[in-house]
C-alpha positions in Angstrom: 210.6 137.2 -7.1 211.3 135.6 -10.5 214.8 134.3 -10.8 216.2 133.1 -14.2 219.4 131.0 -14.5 221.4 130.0 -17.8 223.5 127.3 -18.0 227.7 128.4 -19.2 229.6 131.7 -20.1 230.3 130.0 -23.8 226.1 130.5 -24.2 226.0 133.3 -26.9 228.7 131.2 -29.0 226.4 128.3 -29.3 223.1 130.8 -30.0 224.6 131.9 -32.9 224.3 128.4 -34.3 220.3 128.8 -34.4 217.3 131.2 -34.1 213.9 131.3 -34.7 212.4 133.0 -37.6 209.5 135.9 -36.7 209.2 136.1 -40.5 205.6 135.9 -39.7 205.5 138.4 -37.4 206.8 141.3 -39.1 203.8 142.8 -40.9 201.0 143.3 -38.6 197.3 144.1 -40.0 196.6 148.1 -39.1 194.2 148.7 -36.6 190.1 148.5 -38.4 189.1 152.8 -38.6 185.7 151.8 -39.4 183.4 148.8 -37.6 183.3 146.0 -39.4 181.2 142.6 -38.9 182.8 139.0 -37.6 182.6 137.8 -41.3 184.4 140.7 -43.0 187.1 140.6 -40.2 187.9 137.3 -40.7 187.4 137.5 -44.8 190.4 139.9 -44.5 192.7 138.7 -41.5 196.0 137.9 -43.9 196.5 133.9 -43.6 199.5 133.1 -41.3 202.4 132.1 -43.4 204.4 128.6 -42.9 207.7 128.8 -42.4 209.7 126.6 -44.4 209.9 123.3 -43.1 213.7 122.0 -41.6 213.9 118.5 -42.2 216.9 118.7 -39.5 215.0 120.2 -36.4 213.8 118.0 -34.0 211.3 118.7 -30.6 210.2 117.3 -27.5 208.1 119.0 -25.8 206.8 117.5 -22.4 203.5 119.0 -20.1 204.2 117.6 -17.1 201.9 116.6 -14.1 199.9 120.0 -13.2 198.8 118.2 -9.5 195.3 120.2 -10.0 193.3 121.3 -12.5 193.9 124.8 -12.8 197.9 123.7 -13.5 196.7 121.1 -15.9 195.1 123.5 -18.3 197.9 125.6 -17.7 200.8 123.4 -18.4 198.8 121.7 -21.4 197.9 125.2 -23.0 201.2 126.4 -22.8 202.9 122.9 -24.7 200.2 123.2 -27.4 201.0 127.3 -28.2 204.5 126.0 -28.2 203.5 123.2 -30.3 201.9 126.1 -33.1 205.1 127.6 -32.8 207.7 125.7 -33.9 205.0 123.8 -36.7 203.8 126.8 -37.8 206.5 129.4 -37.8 209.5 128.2 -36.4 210.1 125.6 -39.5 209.9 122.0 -37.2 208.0 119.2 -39.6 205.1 117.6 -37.5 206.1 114.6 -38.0 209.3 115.8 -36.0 207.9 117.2 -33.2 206.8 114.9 -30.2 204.2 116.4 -27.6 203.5 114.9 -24.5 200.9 115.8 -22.1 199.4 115.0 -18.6 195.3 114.4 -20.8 196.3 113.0 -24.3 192.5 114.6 -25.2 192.4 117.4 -27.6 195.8 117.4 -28.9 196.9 117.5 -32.4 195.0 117.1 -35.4 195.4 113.5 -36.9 198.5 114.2 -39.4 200.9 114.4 -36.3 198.9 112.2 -33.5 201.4 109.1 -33.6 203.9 111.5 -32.0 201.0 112.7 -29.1 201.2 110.6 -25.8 200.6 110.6 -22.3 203.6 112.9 -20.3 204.9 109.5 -18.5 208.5 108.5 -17.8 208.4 105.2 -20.1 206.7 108.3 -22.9 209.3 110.5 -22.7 212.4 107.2 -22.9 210.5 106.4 -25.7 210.0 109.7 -27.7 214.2 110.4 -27.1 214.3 106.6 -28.3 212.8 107.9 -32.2 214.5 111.3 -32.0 217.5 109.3 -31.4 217.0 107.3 -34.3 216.2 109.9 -37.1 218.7 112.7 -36.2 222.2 112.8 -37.5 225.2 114.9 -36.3 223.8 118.4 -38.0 220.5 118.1 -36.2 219.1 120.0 -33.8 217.2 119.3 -31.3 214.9 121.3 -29.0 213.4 119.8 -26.0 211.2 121.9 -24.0 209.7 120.7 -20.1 206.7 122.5 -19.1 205.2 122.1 -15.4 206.4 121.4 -11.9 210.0 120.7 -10.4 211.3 119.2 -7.1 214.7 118.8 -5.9 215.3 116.9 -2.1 218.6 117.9 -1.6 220.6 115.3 -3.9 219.1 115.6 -7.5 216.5 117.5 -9.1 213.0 116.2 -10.7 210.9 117.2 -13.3 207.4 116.3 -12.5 205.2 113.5 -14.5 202.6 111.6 -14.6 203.8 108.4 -12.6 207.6 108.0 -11.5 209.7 111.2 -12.4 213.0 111.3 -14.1 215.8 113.2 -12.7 218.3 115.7 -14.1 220.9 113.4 -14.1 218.8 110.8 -16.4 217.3 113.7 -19.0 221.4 114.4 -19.3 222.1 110.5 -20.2 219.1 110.6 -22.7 220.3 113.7 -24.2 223.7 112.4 -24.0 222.7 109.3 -26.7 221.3 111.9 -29.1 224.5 111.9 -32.6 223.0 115.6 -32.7 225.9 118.4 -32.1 223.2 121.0 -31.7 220.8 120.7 -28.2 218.4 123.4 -26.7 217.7 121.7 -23.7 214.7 124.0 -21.8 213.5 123.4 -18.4 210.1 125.8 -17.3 209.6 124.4 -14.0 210.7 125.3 -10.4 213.5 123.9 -8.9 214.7 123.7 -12.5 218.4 125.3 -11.7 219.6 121.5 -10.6 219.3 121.0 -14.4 222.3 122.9 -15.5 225.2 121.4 -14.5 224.4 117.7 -15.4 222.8 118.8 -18.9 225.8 121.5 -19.7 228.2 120.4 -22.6 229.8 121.3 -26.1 227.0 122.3 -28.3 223.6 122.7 -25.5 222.3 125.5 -24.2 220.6 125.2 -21.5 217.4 126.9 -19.9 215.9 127.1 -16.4 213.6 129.4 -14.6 215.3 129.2 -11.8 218.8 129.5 -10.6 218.9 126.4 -7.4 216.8 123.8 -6.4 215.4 125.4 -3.5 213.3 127.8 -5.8 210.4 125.7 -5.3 207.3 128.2 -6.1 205.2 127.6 -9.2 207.1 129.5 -12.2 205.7 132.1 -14.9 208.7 131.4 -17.4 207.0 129.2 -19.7 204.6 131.5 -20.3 206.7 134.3 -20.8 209.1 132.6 -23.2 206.6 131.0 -25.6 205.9 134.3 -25.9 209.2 135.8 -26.7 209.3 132.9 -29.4 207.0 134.7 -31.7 206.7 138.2 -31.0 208.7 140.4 -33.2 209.6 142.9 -30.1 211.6 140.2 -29.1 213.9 140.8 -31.9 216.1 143.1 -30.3 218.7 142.9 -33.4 215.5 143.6 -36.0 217.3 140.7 -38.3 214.1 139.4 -38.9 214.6 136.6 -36.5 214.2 135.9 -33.2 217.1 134.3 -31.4 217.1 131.5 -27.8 219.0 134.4 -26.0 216.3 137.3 -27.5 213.7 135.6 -26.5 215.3 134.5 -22.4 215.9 138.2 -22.1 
């Protein structure tokens, strides 16, 4: 069984100081009452609209080490919808937006590449070493890990390609950040040692499970990415689809 955990009691204060937009979402095309051909169904599929760019929202969003193919694909399909998301609809400049993954092949198109990299330890130190340097106090900053977790009884891990970096280091990166606002989301199993070290004024945190002994692959990340950008997430109907909307 599927256990979520969330990091403090004060965690719908600090939603209410963002959401996602699923502006996007909210008129969908009519189901077709006659056949129609692959050229006239694409001549009239309505082009998705951009959301407005936010030249204060930041993203990391790391694909960690899948350990065999089938996880690979996973992991890496699931950072690059989530990638979409926030470029496309959820108002994050690419230029913003750093993805890392476990095969830098097939990633991004060439306006955003310089912020594509291998998911390694020294990768990730380094894409929290730009955010670092282009936020300011009002920025927020989303940071997303997608893959596998360990924990052996003293800290928690989150699994990349080489040496791994602990809970306790992700909170002293995250820590160095001027940004007030932090979504800090962890996919992977094992993921509930994240929550106390990364818990503070101003994050939320995310894990997709409640200990470190959860140790079985997760279906979170798939589930949330989800939630992001489908309108029956919105369970307020403002229009937008909030962190805590989209964890329930």
């Amino acid at each position: 069984m599927r256990i979520i955990g969330i990091s403090s009691a004060a965690l719908a204060v600090c939603l209410a100081l963002w959401s996602f937009s699923a502006g996007a979402e909210q008129n969908r095309p009519a189901a077709a009452t006659t056949p129609s051909t692959p050229q006239q169904e694409t001549a009239s599929k309505p082009k998705e609209q951009r959301a407005a760019v936010d030249p204060q929202k930041f993203a990391l969003i790391v694909a960690g080490a899948g350990g065999e193919e089938s996880f690979t694909k996973k992991f890496t399909s699931q950072a690059m919808q989530l990638y979409d998301a926030v470029t496309t609809r959820l108002g994050f400049d690419e230029k913003h937006v750093f993805l890392l993954t476990e095969n830098v092949s097939g990633g991004p198109e060439e306006g955003s590449r310089a912020n594509f990299a291998k998911a390694t330890a020294e990768e990730v130190k380094k894409a929290f070493g730009s955010i670092k340097s282009a936020v300011t106090a009002d920025s927020l900053v989303l940071i997303i890990l997608i893959g596998h977790g360990s924990f052996d009884n003293q800290q928690g891990k989150f699994n990349l390609v080489g040496p791994d970096i602990a809970a306790k280091d992700y909170a002293a990166l995250v820590g160095t950040l001027p940004a007030k606002r932090v979504v800090f989301i962890n996919c992977s199993s094992s993921s509930g040692e994240f929550v106390k070290p990364l818990s503070s004024e101003g994050h939320i945190v995310i894990t997709a499970t409640r200990s470190g002994s959860e140790q079985n692959a997760t279906i979170f990340a798939e589930q949330f990415v989800q939630a992001l950008t489908d309108v029956d997430a919105d369970a307020d109907k403002n229009g937008r689809v909030s962190v805590l909307e989209a964890f329930k």
